[in-house]
N, C-alpha and C positions, 0 to 999 in steps of 0.2 A: 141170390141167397142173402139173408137179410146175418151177418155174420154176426153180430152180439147176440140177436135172439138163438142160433144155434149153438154157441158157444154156452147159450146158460142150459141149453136141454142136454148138451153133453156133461157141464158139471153136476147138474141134477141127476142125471142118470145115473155115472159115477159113483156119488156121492150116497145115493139110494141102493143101485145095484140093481136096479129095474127100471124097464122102461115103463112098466105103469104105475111103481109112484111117480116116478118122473113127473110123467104126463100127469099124475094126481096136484101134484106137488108147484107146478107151472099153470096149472088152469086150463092145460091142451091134452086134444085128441090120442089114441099112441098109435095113430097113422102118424102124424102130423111127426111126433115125434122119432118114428122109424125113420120118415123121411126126411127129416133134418140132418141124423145123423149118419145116413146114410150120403148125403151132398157132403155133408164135414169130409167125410172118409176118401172120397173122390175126388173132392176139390187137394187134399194133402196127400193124395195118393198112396195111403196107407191105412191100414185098420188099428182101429182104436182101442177096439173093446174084443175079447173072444168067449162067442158066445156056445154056450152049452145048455143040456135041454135044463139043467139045475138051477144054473148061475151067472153072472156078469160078471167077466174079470175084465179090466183093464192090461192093454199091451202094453211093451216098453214105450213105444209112440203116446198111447192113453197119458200113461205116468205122466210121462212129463207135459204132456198138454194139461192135465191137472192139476199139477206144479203152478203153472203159470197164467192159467185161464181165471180164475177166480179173481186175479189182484188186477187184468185185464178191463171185468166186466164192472169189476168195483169203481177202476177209475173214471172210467167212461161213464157211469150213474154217478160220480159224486162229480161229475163237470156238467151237465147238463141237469142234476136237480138242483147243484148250488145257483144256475142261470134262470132252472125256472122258479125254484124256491124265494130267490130274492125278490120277485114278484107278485105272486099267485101263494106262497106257503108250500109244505110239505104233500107230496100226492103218492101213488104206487099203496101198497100194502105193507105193514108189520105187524109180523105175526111173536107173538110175543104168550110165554108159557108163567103158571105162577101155579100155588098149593091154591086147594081149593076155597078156601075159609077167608086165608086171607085175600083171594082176590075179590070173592063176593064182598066181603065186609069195607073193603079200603079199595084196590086196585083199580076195580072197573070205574070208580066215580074220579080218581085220579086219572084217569085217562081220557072217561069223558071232557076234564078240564084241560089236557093237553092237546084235544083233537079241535076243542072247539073251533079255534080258528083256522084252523085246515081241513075245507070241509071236499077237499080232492083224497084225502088221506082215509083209508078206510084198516080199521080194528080191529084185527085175528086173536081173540082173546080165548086160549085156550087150558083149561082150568082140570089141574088134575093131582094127586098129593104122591104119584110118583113122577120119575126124575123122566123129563122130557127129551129124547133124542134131538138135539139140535140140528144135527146136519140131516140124520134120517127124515126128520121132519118138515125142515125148510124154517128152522123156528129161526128168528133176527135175535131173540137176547129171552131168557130166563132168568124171574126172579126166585131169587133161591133161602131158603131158611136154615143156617144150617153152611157145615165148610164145603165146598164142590170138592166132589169125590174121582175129579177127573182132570190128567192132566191137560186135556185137550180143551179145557175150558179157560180163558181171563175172567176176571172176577173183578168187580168194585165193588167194594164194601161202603154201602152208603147207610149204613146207620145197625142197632140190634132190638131186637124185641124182647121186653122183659115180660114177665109172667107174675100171677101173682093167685094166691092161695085162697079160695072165698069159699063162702056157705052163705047160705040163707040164715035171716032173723030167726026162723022157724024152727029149723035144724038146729041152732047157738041155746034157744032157750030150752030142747031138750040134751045137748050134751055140751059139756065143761070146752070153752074155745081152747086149742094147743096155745100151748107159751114159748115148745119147744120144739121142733122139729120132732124127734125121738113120739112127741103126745100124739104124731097122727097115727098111730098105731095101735089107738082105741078106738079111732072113730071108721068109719065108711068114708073110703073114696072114692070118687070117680076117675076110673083113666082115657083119659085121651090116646089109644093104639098109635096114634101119628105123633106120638112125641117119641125120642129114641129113648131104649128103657123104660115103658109107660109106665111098669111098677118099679122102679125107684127114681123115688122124688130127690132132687139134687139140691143142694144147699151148698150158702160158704161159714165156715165156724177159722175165724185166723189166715183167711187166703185159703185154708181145704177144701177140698169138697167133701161133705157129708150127704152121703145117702140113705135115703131112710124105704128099705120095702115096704110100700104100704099095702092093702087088704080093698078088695073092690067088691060087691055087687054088679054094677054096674060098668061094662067095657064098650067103649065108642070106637068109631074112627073118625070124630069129629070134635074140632074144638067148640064152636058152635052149642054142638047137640050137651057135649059136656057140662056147659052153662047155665043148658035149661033144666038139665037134670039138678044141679044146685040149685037153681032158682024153686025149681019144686018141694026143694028141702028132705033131698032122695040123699045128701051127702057134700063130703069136701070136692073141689075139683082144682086143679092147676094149669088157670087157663089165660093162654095171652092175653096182655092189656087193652088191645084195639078189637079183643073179641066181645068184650062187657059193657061196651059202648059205656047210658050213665046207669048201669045196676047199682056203682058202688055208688054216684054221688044220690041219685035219687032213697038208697038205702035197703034197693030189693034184695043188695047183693054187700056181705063185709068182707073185708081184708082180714085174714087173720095171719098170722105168723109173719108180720111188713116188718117188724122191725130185724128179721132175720136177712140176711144177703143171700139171693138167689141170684146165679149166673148168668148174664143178659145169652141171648140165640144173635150167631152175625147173620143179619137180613145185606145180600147182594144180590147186583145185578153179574147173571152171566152170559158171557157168547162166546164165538169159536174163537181160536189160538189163530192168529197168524193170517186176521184177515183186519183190513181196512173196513173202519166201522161206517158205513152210510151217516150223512148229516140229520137225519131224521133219527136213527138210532141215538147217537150221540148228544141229541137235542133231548130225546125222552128220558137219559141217563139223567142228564144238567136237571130236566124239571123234576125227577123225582126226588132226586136231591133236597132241591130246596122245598117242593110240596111237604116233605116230610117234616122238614125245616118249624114250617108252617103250622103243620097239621098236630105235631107231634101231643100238643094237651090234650088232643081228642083222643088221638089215637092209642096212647102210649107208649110209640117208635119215638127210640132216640137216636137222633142223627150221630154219623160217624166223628161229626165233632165232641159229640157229649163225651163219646169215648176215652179220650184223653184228658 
């Protein structure tokens, strides 16, 4: 019995509550996996799991091999990738969650720059603008927009995304630009669904926050699609910086209301509580750090240094 490879089908299992995500979730059969856990059980002379025709519960025995099985399989892959990593690079899979806008616009090409050179290392890039089950999943870390809403998550906070308030030339020369926060409450806006409170727009006046309900036409679930709606000079939109790519420098797209302070969004990296992060994981946290670093005049992510 090959005991680490059983050991990860029992935390999978556990961890899921089925033996076919399990098997989904591991890339095997749910023979293969009955039968794995099925030797566990025989080789420790006890049962693990008690199964019913509903559900997957784990025994007292389960528990605490649960307890202790994960920091098991963790050490034994961060000794033998740090052996073959120092060689060869990063190999195995990480599967890694992010909102959808921002991964197409920014994330996948930061990645591609991270994989480059480990071409053993393959990219689960799974892109979606609600919040991703990490354990249920199998995800290795989520980048998150926004405070984690879960204690079971660690977080790094590497940098925030600020926003900013645009129209088309087209749209400006038939109505008066706002001066004030309060003025977008004559014109059409666009809302973005995926911002929390899509109809009030958030501002700072003194360290406050001022909200302002604005009036829409136009409802998305995309920051994206919100964009192009401005750009067609359909209205105001309030859309991330690294969504506009050069609207504003080329002039498709104006800034209006910049000299007012609007509240930057904390952009972090998140994973599970209470597990030793793999060298690969850990590797990809350090480079997006400083990509953003890098990247930030393009994009308009300000690293968690600007912060202070």
């Amino acid at each position: 019995m090959d005991l680490i490879r059983t050991l990860r089908v029992f935390v999978a299992t556990a961890e899921t509550g089925s033996f076919t995500a399990a098997a989904r979730r591991l890339g095997i059969s749910n023979r293969l996996t009955s039968k794995d856990l099925a030797d566990l059980e025989a080789r420790l002379g006890t049962r693990l799991f008690q199964r019913t025709t509903r559900k997957l519960g784990l025994t007292p025995a389960g528990a605490e091999l649960l307890a202790r099985a994960p920091a098991v399989i963790e050490e034994v892959d961060d000794m033998l990738g740090a052996i073959r990593e120092d060689s060869q690079g990063f190999s195995g899979v990480l599967r890694i969650s992010a909102p959808v806008t921002f991964g197409e616009i920014y994330l996948a090409r930061m990645l591609s720059r991270f994989a480059a050179p480990h071409p053993d290392l393959t990219i689960d890039l799974r892109l979606d603008d609600a919040y991703a089950d990490l354990a249920g999943e199998g995800i290795d870390l989520a980048f998150r927009i926004g405070t984690p809403d879960s204690f079971a998550l660690r977080q790094r906070r590497i940098g925030a995304i600020r926003s900013v308030v645009v129209a088309s030339p087209g749209y400006l020369s038939d109505h008066p630009a706002p001066v004030r926060p309060e003025d977008l409450l004559a014109h059409d806006c666009i809302l973005d669904s995926n911002r929390r409170d899509a109809g009030r727009w958030i501002f700072l006046r003194d360290g406050a926050e001022q909200a302002v309900e604005v009036r829409s036409r136009f409802h998305v679930n995309s920051a994206r699609a919100a964009r192009d709606l401005a750009l067609a000079g359909l209205g105001i939109a309030f859309c991330p910086r690294f969504v506009l790519g050069d609207a504003l420098e080329t002039g498709r797209l104006i800034a209006v209301l910049d000299a007012v302070e609007r509240p930057a969004h904390p952009l972090g990296i998140v994973y599970l509580e209470g597990r030793t992060l793999p060298r690969k994981v850990r590797a990809l946290i350090d480079f997006a750090v400083e990509d953003i670093r890098r990247s930030g005049a393009v994009t308009g992510l300000r690293t968690a240094d600007d912060l202070t």
